[in-house]
N, C-alpha and C positions, 0 to 999 in steps of 0.2 A: 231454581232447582236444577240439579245436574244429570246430565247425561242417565247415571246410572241408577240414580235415584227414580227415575221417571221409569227406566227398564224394570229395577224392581216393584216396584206399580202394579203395572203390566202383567209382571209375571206371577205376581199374588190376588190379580183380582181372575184370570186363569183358575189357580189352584183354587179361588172358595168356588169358583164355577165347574169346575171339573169334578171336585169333592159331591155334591147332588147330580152329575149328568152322569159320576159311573155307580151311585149309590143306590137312584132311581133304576136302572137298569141294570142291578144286583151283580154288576164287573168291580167285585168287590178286589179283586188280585190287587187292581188299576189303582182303585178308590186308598185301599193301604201303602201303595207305594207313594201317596203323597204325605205322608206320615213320618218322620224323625224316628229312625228303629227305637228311641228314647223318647217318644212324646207321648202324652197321657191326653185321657179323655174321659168328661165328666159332663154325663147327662142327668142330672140332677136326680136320681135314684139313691144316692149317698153309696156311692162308691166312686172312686176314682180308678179310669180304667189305665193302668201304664204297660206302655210297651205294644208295640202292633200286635201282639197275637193276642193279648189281653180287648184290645180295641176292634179285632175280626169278631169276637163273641156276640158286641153290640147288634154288629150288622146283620150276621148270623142269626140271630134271636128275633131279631126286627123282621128278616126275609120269612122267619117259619112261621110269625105271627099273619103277615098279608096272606102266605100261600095255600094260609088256613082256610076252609072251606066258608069260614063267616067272616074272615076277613076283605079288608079293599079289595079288588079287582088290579090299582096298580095305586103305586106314592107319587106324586109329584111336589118335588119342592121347589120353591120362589125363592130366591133370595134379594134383597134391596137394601137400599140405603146403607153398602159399605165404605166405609169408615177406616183409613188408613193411617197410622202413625209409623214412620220410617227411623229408624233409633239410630242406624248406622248401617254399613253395605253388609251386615249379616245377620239384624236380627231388625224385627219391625213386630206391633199388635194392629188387630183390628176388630169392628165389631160390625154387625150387620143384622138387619131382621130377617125371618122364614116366615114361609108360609106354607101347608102341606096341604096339597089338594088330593081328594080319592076321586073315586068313580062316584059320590054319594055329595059333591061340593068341598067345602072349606072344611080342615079334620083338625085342624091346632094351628098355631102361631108362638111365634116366640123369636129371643136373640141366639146370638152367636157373639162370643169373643174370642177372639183366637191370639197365638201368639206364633210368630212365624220366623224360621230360621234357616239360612242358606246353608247350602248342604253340597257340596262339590259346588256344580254351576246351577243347580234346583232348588226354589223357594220349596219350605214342606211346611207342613206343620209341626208344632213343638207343643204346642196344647190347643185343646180346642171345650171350650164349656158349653154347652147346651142350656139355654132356659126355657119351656115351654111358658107362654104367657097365658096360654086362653086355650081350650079346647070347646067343639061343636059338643053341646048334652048328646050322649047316645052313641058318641063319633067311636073310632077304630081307637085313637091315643085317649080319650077320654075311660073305655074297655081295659085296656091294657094294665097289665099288672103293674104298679107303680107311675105308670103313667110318663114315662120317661119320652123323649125326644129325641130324635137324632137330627 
């Protein structure tokens, strides 16, 4: 493996870790700048969200759901078992599982596949798909209108 191959590595398992440390922490600004002003995003609700201010609505909608008075207290997401394919020095996919913890225990699970593309000297995203696998009966995502993921 080369040099740069390894750097891009590095700098994409970053970005899906940076993607849940400014999401949980609602620095949504952060969290979209890691985003292709062209990349789309689909949390299995059937729509596909394109374009970053299409893709702020997610987060937006997700923040006003927790800060609801019957919502979690706070999201934390886990991420594991990523999965990296390196295509060439500017474009790679990956996949990986979540896990979304509240104040209340384990709230859903589910993948990620992403699809990632260098951007000046910054890995972003280009797509990114949401699968929720499982939801806790009763939980905050199991509640939610469609049931969607982030």
């Amino acid at each position: 493996m080369e040099a740069w191959e390894l750097d891009a590595r590095e700098q994409i398992r970053d970005l899906v870790a940076a993607y849940n440390a400014h999401g949980d922490r609602g620095r949504f600004d952060e969290l979209l700048a890691l985003f292709a002003d062209d990349a789309s995003m689909d949390i299995g609700d059937g729509v596909t969200y394109e374009g970053v201010d299409a893709i702020r609505s997610i987060f937006t909608d997700t923040r006003n759901s927790v800060v609801d008075a019957d919502g979690p207290k706070f999201l934390q997401h886990h991420t594991s078992g990523l999965l990296l394919a390196v295509a060439d020095r500017e474009h790679a996919t990956g996949h990986a599982y979540f896990t979304v913890m509240t104040d209340q225990g384990i709230d859903h699970w589910g993948r990620y596949q992403d699809a990632y593309r260098l951007v000046g000297d910054a890995w972003q995203f280009a797509s990114r798909r949401v699968r929720t696998d499982g939801r806790t009966p009763g939980g905050w995502a199991d509640l939610r209108v469609g049931g969607g993921g982030t």
